[in-house]
N, C-alpha and C positions, 0 to 999 in steps of 0.2 A: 625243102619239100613241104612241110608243117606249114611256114609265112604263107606258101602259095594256097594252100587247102583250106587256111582259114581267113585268107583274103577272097575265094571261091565264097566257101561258104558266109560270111557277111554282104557279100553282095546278094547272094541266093536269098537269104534272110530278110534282107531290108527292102528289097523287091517284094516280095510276098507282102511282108508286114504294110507296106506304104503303098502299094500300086491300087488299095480301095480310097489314101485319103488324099493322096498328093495328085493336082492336076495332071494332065497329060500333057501341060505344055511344058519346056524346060527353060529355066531364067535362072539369074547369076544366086538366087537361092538355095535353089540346089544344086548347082556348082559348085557354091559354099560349102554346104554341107559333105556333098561327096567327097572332093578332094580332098576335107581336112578331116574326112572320115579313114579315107585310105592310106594318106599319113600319118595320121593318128595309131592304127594298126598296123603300118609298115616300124613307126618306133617303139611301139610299146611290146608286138611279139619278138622282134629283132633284137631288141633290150631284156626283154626274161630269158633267149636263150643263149641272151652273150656273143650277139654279132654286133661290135662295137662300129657304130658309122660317122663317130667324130672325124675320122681321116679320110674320108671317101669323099672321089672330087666322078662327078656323074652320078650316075645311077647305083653302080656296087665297083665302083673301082675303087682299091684302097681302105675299103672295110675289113676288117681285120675279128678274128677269132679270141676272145678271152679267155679267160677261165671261171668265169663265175656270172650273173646276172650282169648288166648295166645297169646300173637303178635310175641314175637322172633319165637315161633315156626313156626308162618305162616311165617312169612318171611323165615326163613331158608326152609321148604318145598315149599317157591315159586318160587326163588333161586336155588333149584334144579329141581324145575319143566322146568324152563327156560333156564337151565343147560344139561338137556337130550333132550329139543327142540332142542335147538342149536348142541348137538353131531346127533341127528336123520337125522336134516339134512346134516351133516357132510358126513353119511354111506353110502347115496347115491351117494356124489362125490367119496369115495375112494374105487374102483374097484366094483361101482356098476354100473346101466344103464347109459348111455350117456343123459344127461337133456342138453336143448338148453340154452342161456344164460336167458329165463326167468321162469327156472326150471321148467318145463315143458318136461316129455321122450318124444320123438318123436315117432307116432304111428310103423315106422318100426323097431325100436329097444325090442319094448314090447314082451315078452315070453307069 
């Protein structure tokens, strides 16, 4: 129930934060980003509370319950969490709004 709430609330999030700077059109950019955003966060919270998904063959078939964090797993899903950060803000410099040098769109450029 936690994965699901704060897979909720990052989407809620990132919508808010980006929907002034990222076009409206959608392209393999931010499919980029998104997808290895939400796997990013499907391993790294799955990993802090120990739903091990090295054996799961699907979606949650075969994931199994530890007893303690996964750590590679959370590193690898934090790692990619900071992985899609870093292309997010990429999407904006490549043919999206004009940001000033302290990333920042300038209010005459906003749609």
């Amino acid at each position: 129930m936690a994965l699901i709430g704060m897979i909720v609330a990052a989407m809620i999030i990132s919508t808010r934060l980006h929907s002034r700077s990222w076009p409206g059109r959608p392209g393999w950019q931010y499919q980029r980003v998104l997808s290895l955003g939400f796997f990013g966060l499907l391993f790294l919270v799955a990993g802090l509370i120990g739903w091990d998904l090295r054996g799961s063959s699907g979606w949650f078939n075969g994931a199994k319950w530890v007893d303690g964090p996964v750590w590679s797993q959370a590193a690898i899903g934090a790692a990619m969490v900071l992985l899609a950060g870093f292309w997010a803000r990429r999407v904006g410099h490549e043919g999206g709004l004009p940001t000033s040098e302290s990333g920042i769109v300038p209010a005459t450029s906003r749609r």
